[in-house]
Structures are given as structure tokens and as C-alpha cells.
Legacy VTK file of the C-alpha trace (Angstrom):
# vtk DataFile Version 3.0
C-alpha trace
ASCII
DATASET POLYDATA
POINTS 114 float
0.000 0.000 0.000
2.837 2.155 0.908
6.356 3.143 -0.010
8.777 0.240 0.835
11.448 2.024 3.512
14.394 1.089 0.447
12.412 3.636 -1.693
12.325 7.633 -2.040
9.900 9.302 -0.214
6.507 9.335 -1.774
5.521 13.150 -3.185
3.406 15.621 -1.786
0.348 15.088 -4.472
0.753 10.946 -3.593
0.557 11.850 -0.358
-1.837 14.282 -0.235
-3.963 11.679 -2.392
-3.337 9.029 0.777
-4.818 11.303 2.948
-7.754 12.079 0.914
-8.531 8.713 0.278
-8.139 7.626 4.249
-9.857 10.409 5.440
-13.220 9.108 3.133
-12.782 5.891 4.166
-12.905 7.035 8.104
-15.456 9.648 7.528
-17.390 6.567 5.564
-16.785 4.294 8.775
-18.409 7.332 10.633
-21.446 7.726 8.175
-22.059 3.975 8.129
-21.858 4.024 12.139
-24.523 6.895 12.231
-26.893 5.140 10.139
-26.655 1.955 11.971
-27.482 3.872 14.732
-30.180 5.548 13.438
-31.885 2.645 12.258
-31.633 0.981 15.957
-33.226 4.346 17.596
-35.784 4.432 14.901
-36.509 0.539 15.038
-36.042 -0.670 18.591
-37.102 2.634 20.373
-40.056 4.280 18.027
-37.936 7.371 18.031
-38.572 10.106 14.602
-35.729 10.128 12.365
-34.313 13.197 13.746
-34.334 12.071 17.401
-32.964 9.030 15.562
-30.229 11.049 14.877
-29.623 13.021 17.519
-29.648 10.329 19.652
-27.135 8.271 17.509
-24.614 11.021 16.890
-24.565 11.964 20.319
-23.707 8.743 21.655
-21.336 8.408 18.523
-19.823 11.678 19.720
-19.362 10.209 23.162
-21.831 12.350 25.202
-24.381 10.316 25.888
-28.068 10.056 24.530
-30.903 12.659 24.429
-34.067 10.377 25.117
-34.263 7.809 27.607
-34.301 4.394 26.480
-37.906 2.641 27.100
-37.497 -1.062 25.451
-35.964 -4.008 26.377
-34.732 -4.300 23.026
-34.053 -0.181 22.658
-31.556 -1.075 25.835
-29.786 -4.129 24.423
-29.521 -1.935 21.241
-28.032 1.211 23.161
-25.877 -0.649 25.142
-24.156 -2.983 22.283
-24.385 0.355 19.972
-22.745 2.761 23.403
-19.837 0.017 23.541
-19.170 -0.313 19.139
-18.943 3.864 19.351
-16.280 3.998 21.946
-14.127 2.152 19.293
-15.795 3.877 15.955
-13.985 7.183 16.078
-10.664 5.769 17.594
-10.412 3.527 14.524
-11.245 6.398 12.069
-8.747 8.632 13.536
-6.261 5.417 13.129
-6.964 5.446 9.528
-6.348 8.847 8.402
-3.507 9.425 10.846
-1.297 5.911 8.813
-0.728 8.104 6.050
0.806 10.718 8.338
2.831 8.220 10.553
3.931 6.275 8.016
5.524 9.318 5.937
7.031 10.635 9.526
8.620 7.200 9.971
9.900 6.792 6.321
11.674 10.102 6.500
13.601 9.474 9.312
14.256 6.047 8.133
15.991 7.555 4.762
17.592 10.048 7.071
19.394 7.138 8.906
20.244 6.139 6.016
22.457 8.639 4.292
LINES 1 115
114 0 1 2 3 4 5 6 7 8 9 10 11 12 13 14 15 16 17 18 19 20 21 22 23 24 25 26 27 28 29 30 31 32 33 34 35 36 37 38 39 40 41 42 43 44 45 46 47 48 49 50 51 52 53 54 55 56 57 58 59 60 61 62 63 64 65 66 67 68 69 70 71 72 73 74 75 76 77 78 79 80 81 82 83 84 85 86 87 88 89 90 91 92 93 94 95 96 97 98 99 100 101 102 103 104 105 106 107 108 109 110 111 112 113
């Protein structure tokens, strides 16, 4: 996917390409997460689709949801949803941060080099 550390330092445009392309595919993990979300607030708990997604995005956001939870099933769904969105944004920030740690580490790799 990357530069092997035996070869020149990818250029700007490749690299600002990388980070294009990693920060869609977090912002798509994001999207994908919010609908999920939405969908389980909207199924399990009754809720409009806009308290659907306030509800989701907050909880995606880390601050905790707007409506109390009612169902058995709406709490199961909160719960297991609560616990996937505590790992949701860490692993988006993972993937658009590579491109940026992985050029950091090749260019002090060539600089040991020479």
C-alpha cells in the first residue's frame, strides 16, 4: 500500500492523495456508524428520524443520549451500539492518521540512512 522504507519518499500530491482517500474511508466508517445507529433508535425505540439522529450522533460523539431508552430491546440496542462507538472514532482517527505516521517514519528512516 505504501512506499517500501528502500524507496524515495513518496511526493506531496501521492501523499496528499493518501490522505484524501483515508480520510473518506474514516469519515465513511463514521457515516455507516450513524446510520446503523439511526436505524436501531428508529426501530427498537419508536424514536422520529431526527431524534434518531440526535440520539445516535450523540452517543457516537461520546456524550451520551438525548431520550431515555424505554425497550428491552431499545436497551440491548443502546448498550451494544454505546460500547461499538467507543471504538468507531478511535479507529477512524487510526486510519487517516497511517498516512501521516507512516511518511514521519519513512523520512527518518531515509535520514538514517544517508
Amino acid at each position: 500500500m505504501y512506499e517500501h522504507h528502500n524507496q524515495p519518499l513518496a511526493s506531496r500530491k501521492v501523499f496528499a492523495r493518501r490522505l484524501m482517500r483515508n480520510g473518506a474511508i474514516g469519515g465513511l466508517l463514521i457515516l455507516v456508524s450513524l446510520i446503523v445507529g439511526m436505524l436501531g433508535y428508529h426501530v427498537f425505540e419508536n424514536l422520529s428520524w431526527l431524534d434518531s439522529l440526535l440520539n445516535a450522533s450523540m452517543i457516537l460523539s461520546g456524550m451520551g443520549p438525548v431520550n431515555p431508552v424505554q425497550t428491552d430491546a431499545g436497551k440491548l440496542f443502546a448498550s451494544f451500539y454505546a460500547l461499538y462507538s467507543g471504538i468507531v472514532p478511535l479507529a477512524a482517527a487510526g486510519v487517516l492518521a497511517a498516512p501521516i505516521f507512516h511518511r514521519f517514519l519513512h523520512h527518518f528512516h531515509l535520514e538514517d540512512e544517508k
